[in-house]
C-alpha positions as CSV (number, residue, x, y, z in Angstrom):
1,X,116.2,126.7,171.8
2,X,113.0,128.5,172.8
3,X,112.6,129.6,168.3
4,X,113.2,125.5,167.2
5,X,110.4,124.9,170.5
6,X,108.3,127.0,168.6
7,X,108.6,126.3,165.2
8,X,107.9,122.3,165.9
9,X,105.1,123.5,167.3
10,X,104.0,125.2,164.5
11,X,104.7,122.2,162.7
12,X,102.5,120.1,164.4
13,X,99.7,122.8,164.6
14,X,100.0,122.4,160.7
15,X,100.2,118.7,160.5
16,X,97.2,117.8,162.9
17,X,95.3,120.7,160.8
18,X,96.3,118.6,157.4
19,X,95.0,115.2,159.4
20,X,91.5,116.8,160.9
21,X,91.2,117.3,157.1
22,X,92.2,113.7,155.8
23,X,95.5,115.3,154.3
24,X,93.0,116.7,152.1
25,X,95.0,119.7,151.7
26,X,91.5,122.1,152.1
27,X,88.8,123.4,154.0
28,X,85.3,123.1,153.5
29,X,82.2,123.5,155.4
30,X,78.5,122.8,155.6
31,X,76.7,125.0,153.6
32,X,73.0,124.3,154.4
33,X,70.8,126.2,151.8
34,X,72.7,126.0,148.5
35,X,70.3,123.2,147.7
36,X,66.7,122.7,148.1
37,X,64.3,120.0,147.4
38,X,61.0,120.7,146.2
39,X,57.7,118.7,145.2
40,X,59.5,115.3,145.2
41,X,56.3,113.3,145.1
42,X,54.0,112.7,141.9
43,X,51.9,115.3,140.7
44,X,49.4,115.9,137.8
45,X,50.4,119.0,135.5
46,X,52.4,120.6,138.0
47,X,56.4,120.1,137.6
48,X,57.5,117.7,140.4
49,X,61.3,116.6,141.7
50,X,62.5,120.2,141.8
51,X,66.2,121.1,142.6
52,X,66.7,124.8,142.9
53,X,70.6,125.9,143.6
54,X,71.1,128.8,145.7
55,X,74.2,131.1,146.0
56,X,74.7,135.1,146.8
57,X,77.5,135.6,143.9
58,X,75.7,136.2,140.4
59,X,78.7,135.3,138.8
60,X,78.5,131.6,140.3
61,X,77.2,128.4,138.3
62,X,76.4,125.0,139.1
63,X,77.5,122.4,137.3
64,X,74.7,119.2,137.4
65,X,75.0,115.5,136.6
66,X,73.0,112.6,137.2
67,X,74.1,109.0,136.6
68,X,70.7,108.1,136.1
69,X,67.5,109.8,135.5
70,X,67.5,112.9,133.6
71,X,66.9,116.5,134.4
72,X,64.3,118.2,132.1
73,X,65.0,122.2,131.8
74,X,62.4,124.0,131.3
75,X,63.5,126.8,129.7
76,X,65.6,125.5,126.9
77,X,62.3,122.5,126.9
78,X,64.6,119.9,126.2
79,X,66.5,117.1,128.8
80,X,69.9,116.4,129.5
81,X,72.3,114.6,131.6
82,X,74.3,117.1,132.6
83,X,73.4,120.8,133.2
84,X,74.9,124.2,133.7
85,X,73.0,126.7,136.3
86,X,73.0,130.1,137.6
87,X,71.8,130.8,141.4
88,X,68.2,130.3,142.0
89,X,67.6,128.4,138.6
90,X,65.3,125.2,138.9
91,X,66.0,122.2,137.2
92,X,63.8,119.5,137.5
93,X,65.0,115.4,137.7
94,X,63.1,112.2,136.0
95,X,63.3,109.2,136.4
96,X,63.3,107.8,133.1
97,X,66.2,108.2,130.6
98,X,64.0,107.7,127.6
99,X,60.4,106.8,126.7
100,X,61.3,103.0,126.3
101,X,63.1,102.7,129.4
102,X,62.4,101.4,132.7
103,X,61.8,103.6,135.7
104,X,65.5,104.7,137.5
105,X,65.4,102.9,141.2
106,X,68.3,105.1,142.5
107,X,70.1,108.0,141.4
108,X,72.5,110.5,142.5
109,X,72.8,113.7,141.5
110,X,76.0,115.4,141.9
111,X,76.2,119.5,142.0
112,X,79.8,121.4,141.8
113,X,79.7,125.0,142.8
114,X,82.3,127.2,140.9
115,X,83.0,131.2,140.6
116,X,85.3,132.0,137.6
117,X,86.4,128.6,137.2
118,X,87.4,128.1,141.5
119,X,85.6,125.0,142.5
120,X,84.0,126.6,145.6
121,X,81.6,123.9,146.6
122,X,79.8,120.7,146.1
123,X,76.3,119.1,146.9
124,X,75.1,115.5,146.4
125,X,71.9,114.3,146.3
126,X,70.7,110.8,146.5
127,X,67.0,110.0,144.8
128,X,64.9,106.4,145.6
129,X,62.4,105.3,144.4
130,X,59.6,105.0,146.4
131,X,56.8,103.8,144.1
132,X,56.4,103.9,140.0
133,X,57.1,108.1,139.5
134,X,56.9,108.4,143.4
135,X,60.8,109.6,143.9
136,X,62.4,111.1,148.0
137,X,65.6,113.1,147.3
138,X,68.0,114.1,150.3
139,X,70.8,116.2,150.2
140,X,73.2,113.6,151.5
141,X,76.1,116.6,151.4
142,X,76.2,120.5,150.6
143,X,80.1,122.4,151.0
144,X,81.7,125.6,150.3
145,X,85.4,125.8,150.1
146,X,85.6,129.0,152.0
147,X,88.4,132.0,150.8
148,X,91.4,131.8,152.8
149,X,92.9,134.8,153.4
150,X,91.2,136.5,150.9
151,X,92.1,133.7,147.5
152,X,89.8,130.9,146.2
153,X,91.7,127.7,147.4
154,X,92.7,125.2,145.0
155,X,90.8,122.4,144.5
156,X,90.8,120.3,141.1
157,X,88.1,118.1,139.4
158,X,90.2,114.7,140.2
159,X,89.7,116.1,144.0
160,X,86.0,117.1,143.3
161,X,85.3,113.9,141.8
162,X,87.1,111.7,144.7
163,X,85.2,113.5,147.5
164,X,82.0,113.5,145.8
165,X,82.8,109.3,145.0
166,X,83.7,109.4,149.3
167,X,80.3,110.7,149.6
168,X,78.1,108.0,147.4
169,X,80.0,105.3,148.9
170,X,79.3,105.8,152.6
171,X,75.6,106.3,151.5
């Protein structure tokens, strides 16, 4: 009697631990730092809206997008939608798409962390315009997936791209 006591309590251990994560199936937590924001205001020959990623694993990357804007990376000199860096790269985000287009009024940018393939964290980042190439970024989210017991947990790009969508829509 006192083994099936304990193993519906184990159960229900595990099923409130599934709930407290929206049956998610995953743990993350806040990972303040992995993100910062630099020079988001206009400036005159100095490189402005500056994301810089930060991670301590070399081997990590970030994977960028922007669904409007653009990011202009300054080493390769060209820009891009989408972008792949390494920790403590800089890439920096415009508001214009092209030459003939209009000034973007609000942007997100969304960041996934990964090592060796393992998603192992997310940021988002929400851009306003404030005036005409006057821009204010905040990090509206920034998450590791921490190891557990040693392994990578498994987390997909449908999952990413759901709690990333989760995100944008309560902004």
């Amino acid at each position: 009697m006192t083994k099936k006591v304990l193993v519906l309590c184990v159960m229900a251990i595990m099923a409130l631990g599934l709930f407290a994560c929206g049956g998610m199936g995953y743990t993350e937590v806040e990972a303040e730092g992995i993100v910062e924001l630099h020079t988001w205001f206009f400036t005159s020959g100095i490189p402005n809206n500056a994301i810089v990623l930060k991670h301590d694993d070399e081997n990590a990357i970030f994977e960028c997008a922007t669904d409007n804007g653009q990011f202009w990376d300054y080493d390769l000199q060209q820009y891009s939608k989408n972008a792949t860096l390494k920790p403590n790269d800089t890439i920096y985000w415009h508001g214009r798409e092209d030459d003939s287009s209009e000034d973007t009024q609000h942007a997100y940018v969304n960041i996934v962390l990964k090592v060796d393939n393992n998603i192992i964290g997310y940021a988002v980042i929400e851009i306003l315009q404030n005036t005409p190439l006057a821009y204010t970024a905040s990090v509206l989210k920034p998450a590791i997936f921490p190891k557990v017991q040693g392994e990578y947990q498994t987390i997909t790009g449908e999952q990413i791209t759901s709690i990333i969508e989760k995100i944008k829509d309560k902004s």
